[in-house]
N, C-alpha and C positions, 0 to 999 in steps of 0.2 A: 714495152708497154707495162705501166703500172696498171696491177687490179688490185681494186680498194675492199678490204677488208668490212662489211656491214654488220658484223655479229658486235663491235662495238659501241653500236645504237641503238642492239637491243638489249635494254637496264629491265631489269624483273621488277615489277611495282606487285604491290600489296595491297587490294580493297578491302577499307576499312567498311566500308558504307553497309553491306549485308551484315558484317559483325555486330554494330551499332544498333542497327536494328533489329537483332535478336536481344540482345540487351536490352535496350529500351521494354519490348513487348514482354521479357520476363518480368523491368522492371514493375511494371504497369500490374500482371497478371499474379506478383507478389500483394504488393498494394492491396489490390483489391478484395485480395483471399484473407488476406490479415483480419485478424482479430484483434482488437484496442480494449481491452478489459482487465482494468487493474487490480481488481481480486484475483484473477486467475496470477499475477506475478508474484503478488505478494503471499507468501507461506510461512502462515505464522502457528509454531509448535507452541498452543498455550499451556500453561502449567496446570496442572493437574488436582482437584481437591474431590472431597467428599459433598455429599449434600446435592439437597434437593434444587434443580432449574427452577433460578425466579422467571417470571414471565414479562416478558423484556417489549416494551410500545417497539412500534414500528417507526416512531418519530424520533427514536430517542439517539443522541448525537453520537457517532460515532467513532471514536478516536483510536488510533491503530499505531504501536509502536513494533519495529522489525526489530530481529537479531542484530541489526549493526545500531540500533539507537537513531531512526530515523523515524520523525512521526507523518503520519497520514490522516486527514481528518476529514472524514467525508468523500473518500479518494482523492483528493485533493493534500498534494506533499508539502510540508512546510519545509522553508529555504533552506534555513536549518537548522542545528540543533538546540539554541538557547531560548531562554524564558518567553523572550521579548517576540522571533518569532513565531513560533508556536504560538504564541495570542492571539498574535496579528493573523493569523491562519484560522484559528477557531473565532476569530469576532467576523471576516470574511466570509467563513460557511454559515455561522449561528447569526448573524445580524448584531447592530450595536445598539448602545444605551442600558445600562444599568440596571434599569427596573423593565427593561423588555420580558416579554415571556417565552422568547427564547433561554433564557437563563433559569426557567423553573422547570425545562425541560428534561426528562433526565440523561443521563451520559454512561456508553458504556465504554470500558479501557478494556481493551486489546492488546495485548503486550505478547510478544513471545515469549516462551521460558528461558531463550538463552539473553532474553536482553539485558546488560546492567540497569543494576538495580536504580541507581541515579538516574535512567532516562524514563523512567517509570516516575519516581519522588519530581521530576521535572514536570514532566503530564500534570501531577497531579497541582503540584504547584503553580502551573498555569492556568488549570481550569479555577483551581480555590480563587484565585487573586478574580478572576470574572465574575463570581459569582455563584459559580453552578455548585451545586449542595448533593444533587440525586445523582451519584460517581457510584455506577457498579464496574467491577472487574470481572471479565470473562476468565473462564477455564474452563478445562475438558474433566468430562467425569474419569475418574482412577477405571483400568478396563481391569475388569474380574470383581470388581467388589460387588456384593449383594448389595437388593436395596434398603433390606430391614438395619443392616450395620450404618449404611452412610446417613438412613433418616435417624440413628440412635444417635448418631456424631454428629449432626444439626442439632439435635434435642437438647443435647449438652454445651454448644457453643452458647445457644440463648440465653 
């Protein structure tokens, strides 16, 4: 009398399905907790000068260039780095036509200290060809300088 061996019918399987489902529910519970706030990515070390804070509208355009020479305009990234889009980026955020008053609006540039200097002369030569005239540049004040010295070194740039 043959007796039949049964241990080779029994094949060890693997449920995926619990796994799966822990996945998903983290994916879900990442998601949800996330934060989408593109200030907080972007860290930009402005350069540094003397002189008094002008006082800057709350309407006024904002153009943002990072360490690698990418611009941001309005949080909103342009495709990429040449004249043409960057226009096309800021007539998108600022609205079109010419004599709009969008374009008497004024503009502040954001640049990092480590960004080349070209994607800065790029900004700006983008914004000039549209129009816009009111281009201030952000910095950070110098940390330790009094403020009698930095308003004597505005008094003197005028």
């Amino acid at each position: 009398m043959r007796i039949r061996d049964f241990r080779a019918d029994d094949e060890p399987e693997i449920n995926l399905v619990p796994l799966i489902d822990v996945i998903l529910v983290l994916i879900i519970f990442f998601v949800v907790t996330t934060t989408f706030d593109a200030r907080s990515v972007l860290k930009l070390q402005l350069p540094k000068a003397n002189g008094e804070p002008s006082e800057t509208s709350s309407k006024a355009l904002s153009v943002l260039v990072n360490a690698e020479g990418r611009y941001f305009v309005q949080d909103r990234e342009a495709l990429r780095t040449d004249v043409e889009s960057l226009k096309r980026t800021i007539v998108e955020v600022a609205g079109e036509g010419a004599n709009h008053e969008s374009r008497k609006r004024p503009v502040l540039l954001r640049a990092d200290a480590r960004t080349p200097h070209q994607s800065v002369v790029t900004a700006l030569d983008a914004l000039g060809q549209l129009g816009f005239r009111q281009i201030s540049i952000a910095t950070a004040p110098e940390q330790g300088a009094p403020a009698a010295s930095s308003k004597a070194a505005t008094e003197t740039r005028k």
